[in-house]
C-alpha positions as a LaTeX table, in Angstrom:
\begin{tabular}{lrrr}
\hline
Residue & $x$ (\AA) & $y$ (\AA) & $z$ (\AA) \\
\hline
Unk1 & 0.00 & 0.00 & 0.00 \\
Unk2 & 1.56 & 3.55 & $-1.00$ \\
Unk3 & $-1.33$ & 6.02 & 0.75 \\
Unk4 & $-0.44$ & 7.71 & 3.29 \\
Unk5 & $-2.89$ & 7.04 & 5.92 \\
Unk6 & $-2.46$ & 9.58 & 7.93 \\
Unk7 & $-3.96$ & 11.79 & 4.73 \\
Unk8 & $-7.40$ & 10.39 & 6.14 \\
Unk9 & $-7.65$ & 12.70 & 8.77 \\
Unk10 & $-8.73$ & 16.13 & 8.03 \\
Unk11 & $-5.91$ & 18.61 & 7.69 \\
Unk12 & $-6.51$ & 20.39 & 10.81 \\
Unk13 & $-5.79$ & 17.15 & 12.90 \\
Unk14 & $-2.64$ & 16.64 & 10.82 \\
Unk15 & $-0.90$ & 20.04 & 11.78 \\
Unk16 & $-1.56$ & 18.96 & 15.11 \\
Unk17 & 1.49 & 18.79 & 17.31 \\
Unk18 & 0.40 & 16.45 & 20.06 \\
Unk19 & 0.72 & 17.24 & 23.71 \\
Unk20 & 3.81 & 15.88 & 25.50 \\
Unk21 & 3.05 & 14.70 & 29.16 \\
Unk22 & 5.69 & 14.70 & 31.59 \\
Unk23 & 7.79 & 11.27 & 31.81 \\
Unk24 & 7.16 & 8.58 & 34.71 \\
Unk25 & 10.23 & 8.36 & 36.91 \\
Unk26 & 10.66 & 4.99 & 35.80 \\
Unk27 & 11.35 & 5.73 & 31.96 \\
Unk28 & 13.66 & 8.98 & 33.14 \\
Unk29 & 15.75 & 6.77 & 35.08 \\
Unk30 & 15.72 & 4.58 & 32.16 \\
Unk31 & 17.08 & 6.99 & 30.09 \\
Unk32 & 19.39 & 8.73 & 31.97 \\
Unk33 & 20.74 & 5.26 & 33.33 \\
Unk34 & 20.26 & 6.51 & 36.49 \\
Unk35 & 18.59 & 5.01 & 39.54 \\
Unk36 & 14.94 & 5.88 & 40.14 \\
Unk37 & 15.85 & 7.17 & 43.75 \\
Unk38 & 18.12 & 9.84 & 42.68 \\
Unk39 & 16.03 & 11.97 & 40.29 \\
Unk40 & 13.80 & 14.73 & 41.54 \\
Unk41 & 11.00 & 15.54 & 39.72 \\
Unk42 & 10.04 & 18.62 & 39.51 \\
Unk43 & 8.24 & 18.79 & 35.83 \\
Unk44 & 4.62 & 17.41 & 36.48 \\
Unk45 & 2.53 & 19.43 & 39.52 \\
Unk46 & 2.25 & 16.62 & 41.34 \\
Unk47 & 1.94 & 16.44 & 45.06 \\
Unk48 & 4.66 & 15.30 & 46.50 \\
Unk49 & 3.01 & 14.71 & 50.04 \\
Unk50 & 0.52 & 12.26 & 48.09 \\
Unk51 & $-2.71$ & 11.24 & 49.63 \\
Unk52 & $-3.86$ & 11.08 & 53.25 \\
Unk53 & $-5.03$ & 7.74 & 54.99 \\
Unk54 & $-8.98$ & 8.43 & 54.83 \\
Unk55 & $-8.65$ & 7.97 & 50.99 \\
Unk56 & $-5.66$ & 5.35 & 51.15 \\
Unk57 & $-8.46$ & 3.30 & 52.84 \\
Unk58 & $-11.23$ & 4.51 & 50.55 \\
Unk59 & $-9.03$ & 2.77 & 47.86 \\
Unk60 & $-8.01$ & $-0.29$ & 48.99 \\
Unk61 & $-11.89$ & $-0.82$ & 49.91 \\
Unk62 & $-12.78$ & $-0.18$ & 46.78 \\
Unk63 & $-10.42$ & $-2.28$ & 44.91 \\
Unk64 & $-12.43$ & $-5.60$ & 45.55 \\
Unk65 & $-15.31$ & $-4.29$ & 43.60 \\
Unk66 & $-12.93$ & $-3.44$ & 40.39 \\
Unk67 & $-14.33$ & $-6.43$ & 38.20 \\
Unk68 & $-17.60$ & $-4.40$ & 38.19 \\
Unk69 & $-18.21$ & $-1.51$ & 35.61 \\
Unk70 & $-17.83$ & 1.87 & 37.97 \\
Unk71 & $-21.24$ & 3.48 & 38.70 \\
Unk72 & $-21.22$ & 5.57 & 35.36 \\
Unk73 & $-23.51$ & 8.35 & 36.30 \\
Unk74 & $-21.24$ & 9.21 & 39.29 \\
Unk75 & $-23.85$ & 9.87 & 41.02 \\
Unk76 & $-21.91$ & 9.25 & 45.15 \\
Unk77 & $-19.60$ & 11.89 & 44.01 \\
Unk78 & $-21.63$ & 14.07 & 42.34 \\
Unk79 & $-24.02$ & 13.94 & 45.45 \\
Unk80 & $-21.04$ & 14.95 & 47.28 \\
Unk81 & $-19.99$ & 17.99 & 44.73 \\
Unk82 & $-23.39$ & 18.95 & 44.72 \\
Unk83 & $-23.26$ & 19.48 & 49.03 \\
Unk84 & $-20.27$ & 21.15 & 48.64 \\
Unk85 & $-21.09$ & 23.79 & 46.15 \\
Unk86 & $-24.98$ & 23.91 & 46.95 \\
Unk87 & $-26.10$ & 23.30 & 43.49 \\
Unk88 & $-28.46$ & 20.98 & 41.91 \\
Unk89 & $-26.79$ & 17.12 & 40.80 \\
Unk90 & $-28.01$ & 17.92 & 37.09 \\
Unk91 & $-25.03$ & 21.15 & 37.04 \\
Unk92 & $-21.87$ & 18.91 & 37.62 \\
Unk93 & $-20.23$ & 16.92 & 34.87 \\
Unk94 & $-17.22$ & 14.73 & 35.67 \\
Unk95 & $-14.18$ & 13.59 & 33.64 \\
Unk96 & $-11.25$ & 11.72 & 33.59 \\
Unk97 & $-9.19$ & 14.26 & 34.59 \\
Unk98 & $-10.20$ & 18.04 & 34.18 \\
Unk99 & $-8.22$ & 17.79 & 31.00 \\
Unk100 & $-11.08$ & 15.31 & 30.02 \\
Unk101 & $-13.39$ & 17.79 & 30.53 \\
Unk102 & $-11.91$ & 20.53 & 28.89 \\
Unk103 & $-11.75$ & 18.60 & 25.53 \\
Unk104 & $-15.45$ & 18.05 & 25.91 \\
Unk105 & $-16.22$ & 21.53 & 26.15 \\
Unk106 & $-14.00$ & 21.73 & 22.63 \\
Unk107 & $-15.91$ & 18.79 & 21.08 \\
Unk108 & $-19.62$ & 19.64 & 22.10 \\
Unk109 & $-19.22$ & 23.56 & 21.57 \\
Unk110 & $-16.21$ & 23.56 & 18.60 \\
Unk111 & $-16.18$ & 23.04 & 15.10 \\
Unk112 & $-14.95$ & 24.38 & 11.25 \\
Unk113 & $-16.48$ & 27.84 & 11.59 \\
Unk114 & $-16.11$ & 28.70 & 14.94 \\
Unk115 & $-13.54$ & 29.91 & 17.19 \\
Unk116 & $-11.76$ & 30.04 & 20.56 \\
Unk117 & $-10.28$ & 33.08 & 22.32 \\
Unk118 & $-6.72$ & 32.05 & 24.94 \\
Unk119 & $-3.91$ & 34.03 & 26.39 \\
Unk120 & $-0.73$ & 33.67 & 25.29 \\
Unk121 & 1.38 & 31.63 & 28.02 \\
Unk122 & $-1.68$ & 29.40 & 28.15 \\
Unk123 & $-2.41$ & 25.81 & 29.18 \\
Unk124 & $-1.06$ & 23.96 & 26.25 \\
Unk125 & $-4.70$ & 21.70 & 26.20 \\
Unk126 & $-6.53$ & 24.65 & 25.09 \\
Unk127 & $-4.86$ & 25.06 & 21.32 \\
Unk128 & $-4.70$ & 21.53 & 21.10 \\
Unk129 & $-8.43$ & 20.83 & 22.26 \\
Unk130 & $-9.34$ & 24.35 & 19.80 \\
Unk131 & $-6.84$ & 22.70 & 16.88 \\
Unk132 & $-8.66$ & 19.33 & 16.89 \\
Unk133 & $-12.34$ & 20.22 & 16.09 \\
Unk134 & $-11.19$ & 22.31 & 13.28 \\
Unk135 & $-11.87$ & 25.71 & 14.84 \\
Unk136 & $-9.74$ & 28.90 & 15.16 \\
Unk137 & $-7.79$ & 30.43 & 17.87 \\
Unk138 & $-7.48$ & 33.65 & 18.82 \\
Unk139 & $-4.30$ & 33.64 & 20.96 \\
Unk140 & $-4.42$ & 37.42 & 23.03 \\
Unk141 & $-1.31$ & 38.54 & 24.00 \\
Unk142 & $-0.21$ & 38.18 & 27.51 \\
Unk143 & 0.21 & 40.75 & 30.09 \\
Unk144 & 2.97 & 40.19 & 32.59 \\
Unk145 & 3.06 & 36.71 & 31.76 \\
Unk146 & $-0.92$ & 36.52 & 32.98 \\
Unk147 & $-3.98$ & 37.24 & 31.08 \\
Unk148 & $-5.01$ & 40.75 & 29.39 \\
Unk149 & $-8.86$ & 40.09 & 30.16 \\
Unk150 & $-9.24$ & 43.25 & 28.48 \\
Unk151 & $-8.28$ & 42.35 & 25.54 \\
Unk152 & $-9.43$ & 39.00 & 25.26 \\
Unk153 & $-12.92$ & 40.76 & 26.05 \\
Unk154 & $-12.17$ & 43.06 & 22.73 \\
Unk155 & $-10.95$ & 39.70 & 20.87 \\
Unk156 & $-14.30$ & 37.76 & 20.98 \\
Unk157 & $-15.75$ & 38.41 & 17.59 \\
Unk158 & $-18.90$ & 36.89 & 15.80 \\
Unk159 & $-17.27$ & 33.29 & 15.09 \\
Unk160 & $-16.15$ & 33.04 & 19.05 \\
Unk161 & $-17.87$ & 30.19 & 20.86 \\
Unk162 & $-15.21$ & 29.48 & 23.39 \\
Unk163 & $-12.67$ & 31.31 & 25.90 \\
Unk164 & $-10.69$ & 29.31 & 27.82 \\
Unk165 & $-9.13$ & 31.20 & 31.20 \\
Unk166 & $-7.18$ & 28.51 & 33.81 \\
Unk167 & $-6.85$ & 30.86 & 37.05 \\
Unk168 & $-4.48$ & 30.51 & 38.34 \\
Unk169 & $-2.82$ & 30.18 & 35.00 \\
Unk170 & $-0.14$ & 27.10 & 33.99 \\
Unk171 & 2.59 & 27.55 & 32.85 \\
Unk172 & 3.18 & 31.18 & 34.34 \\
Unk173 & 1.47 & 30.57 & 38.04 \\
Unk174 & $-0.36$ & 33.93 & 37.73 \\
Unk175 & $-3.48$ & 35.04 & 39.11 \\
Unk176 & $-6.48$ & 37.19 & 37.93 \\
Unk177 & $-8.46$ & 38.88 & 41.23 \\
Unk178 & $-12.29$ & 37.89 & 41.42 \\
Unk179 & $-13.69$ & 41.23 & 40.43 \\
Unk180 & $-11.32$ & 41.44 & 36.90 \\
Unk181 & $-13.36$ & 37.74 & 35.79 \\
Unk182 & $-16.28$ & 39.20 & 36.75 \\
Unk183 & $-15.75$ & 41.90 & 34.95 \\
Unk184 & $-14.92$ & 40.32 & 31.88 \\
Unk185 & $-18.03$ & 37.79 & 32.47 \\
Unk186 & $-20.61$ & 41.04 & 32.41 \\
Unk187 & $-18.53$ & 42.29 & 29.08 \\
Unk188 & $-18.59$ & 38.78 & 27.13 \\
Unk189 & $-22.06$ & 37.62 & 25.40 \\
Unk190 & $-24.03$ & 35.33 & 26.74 \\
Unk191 & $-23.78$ & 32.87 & 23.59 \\
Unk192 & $-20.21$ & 32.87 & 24.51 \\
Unk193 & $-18.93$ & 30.01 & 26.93 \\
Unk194 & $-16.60$ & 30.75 & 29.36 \\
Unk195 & $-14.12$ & 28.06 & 30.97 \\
Unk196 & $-12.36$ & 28.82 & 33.50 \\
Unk197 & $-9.99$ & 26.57 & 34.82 \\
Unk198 & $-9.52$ & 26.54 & 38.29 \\
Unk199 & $-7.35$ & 23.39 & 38.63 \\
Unk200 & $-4.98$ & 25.19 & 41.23 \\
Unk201 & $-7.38$ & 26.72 & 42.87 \\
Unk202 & $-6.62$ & 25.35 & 46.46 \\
Unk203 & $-3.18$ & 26.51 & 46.30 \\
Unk204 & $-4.88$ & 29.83 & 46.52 \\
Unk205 & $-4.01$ & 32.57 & 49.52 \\
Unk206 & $-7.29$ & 32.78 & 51.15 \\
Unk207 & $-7.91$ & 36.02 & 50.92 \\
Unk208 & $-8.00$ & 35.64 & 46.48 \\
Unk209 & $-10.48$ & 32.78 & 46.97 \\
Unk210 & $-13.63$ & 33.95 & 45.20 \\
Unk211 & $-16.89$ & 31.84 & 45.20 \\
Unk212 & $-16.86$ & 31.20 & 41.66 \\
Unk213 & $-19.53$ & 29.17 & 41.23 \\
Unk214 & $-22.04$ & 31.26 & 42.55 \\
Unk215 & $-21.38$ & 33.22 & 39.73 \\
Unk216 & $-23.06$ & 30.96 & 37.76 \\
Unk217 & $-26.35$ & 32.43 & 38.95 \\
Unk218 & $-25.47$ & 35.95 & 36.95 \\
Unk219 & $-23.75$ & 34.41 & 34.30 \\
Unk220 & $-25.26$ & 30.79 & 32.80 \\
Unk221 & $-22.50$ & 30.78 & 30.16 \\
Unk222 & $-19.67$ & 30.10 & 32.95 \\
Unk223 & $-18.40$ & 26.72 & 33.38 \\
Unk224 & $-15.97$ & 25.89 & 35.49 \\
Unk225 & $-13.51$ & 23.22 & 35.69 \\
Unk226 & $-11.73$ & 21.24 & 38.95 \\
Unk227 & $-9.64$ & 18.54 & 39.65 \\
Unk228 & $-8.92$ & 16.17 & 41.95 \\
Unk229 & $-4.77$ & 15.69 & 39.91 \\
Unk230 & $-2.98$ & 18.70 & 42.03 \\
Unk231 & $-3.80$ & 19.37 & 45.67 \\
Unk232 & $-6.00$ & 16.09 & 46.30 \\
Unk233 & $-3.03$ & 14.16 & 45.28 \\
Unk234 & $-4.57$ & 11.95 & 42.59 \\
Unk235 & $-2.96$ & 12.69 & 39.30 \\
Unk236 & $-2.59$ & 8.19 & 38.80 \\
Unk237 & $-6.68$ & 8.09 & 39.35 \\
Unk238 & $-7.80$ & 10.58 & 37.30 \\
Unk239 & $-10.75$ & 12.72 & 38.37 \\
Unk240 & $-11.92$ & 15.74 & 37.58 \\
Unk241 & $-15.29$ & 18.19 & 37.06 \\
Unk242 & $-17.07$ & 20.88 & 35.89 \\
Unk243 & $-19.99$ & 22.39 & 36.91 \\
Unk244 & $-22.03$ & 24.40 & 34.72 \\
Unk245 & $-25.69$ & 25.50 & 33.56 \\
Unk246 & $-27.59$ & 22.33 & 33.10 \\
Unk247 & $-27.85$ & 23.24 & 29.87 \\
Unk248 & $-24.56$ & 23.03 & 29.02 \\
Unk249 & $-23.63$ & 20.43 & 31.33 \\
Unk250 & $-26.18$ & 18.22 & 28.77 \\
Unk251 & $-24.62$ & 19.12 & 26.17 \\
Unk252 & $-21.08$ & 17.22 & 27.56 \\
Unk253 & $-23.14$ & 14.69 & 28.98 \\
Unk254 & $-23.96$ & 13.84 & 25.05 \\
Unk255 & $-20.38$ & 13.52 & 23.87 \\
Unk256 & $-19.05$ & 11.89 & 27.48 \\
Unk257 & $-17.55$ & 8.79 & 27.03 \\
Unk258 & $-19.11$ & 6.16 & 29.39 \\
Unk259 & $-16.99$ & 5.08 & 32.49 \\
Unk260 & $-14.85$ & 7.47 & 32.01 \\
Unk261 & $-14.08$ & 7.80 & 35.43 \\
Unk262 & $-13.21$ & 4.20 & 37.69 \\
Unk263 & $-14.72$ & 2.88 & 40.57 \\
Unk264 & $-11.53$ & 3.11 & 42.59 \\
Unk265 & $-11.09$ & 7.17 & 41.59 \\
Unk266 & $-15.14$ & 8.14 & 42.67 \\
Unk267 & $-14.49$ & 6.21 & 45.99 \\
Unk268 & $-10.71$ & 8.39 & 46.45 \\
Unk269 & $-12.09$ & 11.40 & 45.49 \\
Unk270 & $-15.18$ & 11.34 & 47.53 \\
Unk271 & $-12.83$ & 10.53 & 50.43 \\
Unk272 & $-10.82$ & 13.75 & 49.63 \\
Unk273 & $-13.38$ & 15.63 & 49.71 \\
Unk274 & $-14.21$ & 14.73 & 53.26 \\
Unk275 & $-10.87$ & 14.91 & 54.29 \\
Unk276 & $-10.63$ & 18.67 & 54.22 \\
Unk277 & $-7.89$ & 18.64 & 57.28 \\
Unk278 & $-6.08$ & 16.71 & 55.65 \\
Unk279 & $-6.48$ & 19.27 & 52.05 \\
Unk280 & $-5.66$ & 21.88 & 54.32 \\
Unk281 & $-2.22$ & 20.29 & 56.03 \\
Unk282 & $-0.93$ & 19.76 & 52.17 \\
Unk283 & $-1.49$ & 22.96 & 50.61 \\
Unk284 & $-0.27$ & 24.71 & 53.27 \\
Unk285 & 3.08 & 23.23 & 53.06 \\
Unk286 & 2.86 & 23.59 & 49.11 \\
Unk287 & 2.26 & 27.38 & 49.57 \\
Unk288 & 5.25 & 27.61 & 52.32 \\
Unk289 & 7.39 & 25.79 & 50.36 \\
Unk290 & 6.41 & 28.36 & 47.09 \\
Unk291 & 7.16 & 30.74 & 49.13 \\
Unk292 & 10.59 & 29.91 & 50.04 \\
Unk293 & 11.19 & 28.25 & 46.76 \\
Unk294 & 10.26 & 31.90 & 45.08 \\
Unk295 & 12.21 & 33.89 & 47.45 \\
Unk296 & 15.74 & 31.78 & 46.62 \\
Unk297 & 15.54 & 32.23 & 43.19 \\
Unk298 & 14.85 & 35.66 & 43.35 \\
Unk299 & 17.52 & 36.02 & 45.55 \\
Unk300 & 20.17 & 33.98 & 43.26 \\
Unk301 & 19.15 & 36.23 & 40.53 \\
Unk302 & 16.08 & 35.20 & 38.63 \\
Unk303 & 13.51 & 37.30 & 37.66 \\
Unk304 & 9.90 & 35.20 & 37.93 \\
Unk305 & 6.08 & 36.29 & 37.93 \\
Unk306 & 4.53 & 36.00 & 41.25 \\
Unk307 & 2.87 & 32.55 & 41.36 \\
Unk308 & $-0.37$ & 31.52 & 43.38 \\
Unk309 & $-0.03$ & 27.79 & 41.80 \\
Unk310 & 2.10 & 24.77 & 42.78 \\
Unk311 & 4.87 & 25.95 & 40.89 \\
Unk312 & 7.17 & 28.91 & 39.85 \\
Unk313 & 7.82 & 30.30 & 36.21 \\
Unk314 & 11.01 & 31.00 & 34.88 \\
Unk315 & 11.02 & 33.30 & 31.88 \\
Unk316 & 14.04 & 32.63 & 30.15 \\
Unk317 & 14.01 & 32.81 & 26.76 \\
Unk318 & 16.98 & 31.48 & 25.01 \\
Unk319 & 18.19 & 30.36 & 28.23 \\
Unk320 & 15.71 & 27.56 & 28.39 \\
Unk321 & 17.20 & 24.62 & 26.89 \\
Unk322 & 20.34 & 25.07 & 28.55 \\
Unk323 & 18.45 & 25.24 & 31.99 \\
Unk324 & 16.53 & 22.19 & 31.51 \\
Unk325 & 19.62 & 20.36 & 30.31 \\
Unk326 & 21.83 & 21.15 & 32.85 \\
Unk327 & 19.00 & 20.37 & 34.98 \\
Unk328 & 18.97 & 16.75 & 33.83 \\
Unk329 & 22.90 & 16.64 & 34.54 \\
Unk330 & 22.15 & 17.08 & 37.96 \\
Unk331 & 19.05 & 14.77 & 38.17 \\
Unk332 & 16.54 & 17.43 & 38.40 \\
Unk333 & 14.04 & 17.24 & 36.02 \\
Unk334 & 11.79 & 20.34 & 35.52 \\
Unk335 & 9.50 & 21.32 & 32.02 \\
Unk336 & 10.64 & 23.26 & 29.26 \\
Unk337 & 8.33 & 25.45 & 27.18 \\
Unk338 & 10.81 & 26.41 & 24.23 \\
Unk339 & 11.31 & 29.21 & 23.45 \\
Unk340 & 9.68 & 31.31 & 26.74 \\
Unk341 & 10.99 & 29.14 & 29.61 \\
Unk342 & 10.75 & 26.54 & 32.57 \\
Unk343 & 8.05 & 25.66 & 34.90 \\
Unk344 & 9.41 & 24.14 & 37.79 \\
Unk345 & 7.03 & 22.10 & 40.41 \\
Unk346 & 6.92 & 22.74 & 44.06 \\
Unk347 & 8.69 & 19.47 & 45.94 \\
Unk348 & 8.96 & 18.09 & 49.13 \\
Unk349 & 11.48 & 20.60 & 50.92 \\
Unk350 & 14.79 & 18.32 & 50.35 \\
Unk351 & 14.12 & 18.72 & 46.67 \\
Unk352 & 13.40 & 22.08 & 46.40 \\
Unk353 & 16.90 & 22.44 & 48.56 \\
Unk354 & 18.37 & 20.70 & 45.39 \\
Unk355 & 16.95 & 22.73 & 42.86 \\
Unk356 & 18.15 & 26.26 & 44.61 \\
Unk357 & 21.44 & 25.13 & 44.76 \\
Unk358 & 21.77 & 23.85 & 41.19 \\
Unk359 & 19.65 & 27.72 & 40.27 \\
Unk360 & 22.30 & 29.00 & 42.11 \\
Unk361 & 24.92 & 27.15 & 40.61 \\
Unk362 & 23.47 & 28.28 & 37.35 \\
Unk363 & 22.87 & 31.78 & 37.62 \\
Unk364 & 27.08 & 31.94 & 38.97 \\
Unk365 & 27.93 & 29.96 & 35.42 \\
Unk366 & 25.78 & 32.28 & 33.35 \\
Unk367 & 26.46 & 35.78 & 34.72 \\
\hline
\end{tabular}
């Protein structure tokens, strides 16, 4: 056979360049010959404190049931959701993963024709997601390394069916205040879906916490998007959710693909969720540690954004793949975005020690 099959696919799929997850430990030890104990990852936003004993148990209880099909409506952990936020069962949507999620707001509301508005510096899921049902982006240019709501308000134009907003933002770790979203909510039509990504959200200082979904009163064209990856500590399970107008949350509920989310990850996250100490004692050391973390670096000589995430953003331009790689050299393993710069995860205390002396190190060699 001489076609190429790949010609099959419609031409927007083909310029695609997929999305590169961060490497196991296992295959980075693998190919940097090293021993899986002495890298420190640092690439991912994962939780390095992992999960507390309440949903340890939940899982190993839950494992004997695992030749069953999971409960496919959810509806234990939507119940539970639903208590949380004090909204109606019929508003929540979950996924397998909040990245789940996010591609079907892309495939229920995207298409040839239509269009997406995103910040530059954005979650790299959103021009992939927009890319991949044949629709158009309109990337907004960044301000301070966060988003220009502003503009992105000005950007929306009659083919716009989409804006994706993650707040606080990934890769840079900034923050837009409750009033500038609402703000930008009242200016954007109401045929115009909003998703804002709140996956970091309880990495936030308390005093930025806004209730964000009961905005969704005022403004039925919000949805917003949670996960269970980050601060709940289960990024191998799987879980995240939106919650939405009913209306929209339908409208995923057509394109969901069933049992998308296991019987073992609804019994750990509805565990989480009652373990709120236990939330709490985590992300409070995260937000310490950030705060340390941010303060070396600083003070070795970096210039970064302020971050209100798990992580810290290092702009460095052509810098970057000589960071990352000497990086590897001395087992720390952190993620490149070529050409703007590094996001580096928020570790247990020993290895952020280990990345501020090889920063250090690095800013000495460089100056």
């Amino acid at each position: 056979m001489n076609m190429d099959l790949c010609e099959l696919s419609p031409s927007y799929v083909r310029a695609i360049a997929p999305y590169q997850p961060g490497k196991p430990i296992s295959e980075l030890a693998r190919e940097m010959g090293l021993d899986e104990a002495g890298i420190i990852k640092l690439a991912s936003n994962e939780n390095p404190r992992g999960i507390g004993p309440r949903t340890r148990a939940a899982i190993e209880a839950a494992i004997g049931e695992i030749a069953r099909y999971p409960d496919g409506n959810g509806f234990e952990l939507k119940q539970a959701l639903a208590a949380r936020y004090g909204i109606d069962m019929s508003a929540i949507v979950l996924g397998n993963g909040s990245n789940d999620v996010l591609e079907l707001m892309a495939l229920a509301f995207l298409g040839p024709g239509r269009a997406a508005v995103y910040s530059q510096h954005c979650f790299a899921v959103y021009p992939l997601a927009t890319q991949a049902r044949g629709a158009r982006s309109i990337v907004v240019p960044a301000k301070s390394y966060g988003h220009d709501l502003d503009a992105m308000a000005k950007a929306v134009d009659d083919e716009t069916y989409l804006v994706w907003i993650a707040n606080p933002n990934n890769p840079t770790g900034t923050f837009a205040k409750g009033e500038e979203v609402e703000a930008f909510l009242r200016r954007v039509p109401e045929r115009v879906l909003v998703v804002l990504d709140e996956a970091y959200n309880e990495y936030l200082a308390p005093e930025l916490r806004a209730d964000s979904v009961k905005w969704l009163k005022r403004h039925p064209n919000l949805v917003i998007t949670r996960t269970f990856s980050k601060a709940y500590g289960l990024a191998g399970l799987r879980v995240g959710y939106a919650v939405g107008h009913p209306d929209v949350i339908t409208a995923l509920d057509q394109v969901y693909v069933p049992f998308a989310v296991t019987s073992v990850s609804q019994a750990a996250a509805i565990a989480s969720l009652e373990a709120a100490d236990e939330l709490l004692a985590r992300t409070d050391a995260v937000v310490a540690e950030r705060s340390r973390v941010s303060a070396g670096l600083r003070e070795a000589g970096f210039a970064l954004p302020p971050s209100q995430a798990n992580f810290v953003w290092l702009p460095l331009g052509a810098r970057t793949q000589d960071f990352v790689a000497r990086a590897a050299d001395a087992r720390i393993v952190v993620r490149p975005f070529v050409p703007e710069g590094v996001r580096v995860t928020i570790g247990a205390p020993e290895e952020n020690d280990a990345l501020l002396r090889f920063a250090q190190h690095w800013i000495e060699e460089n100056q």
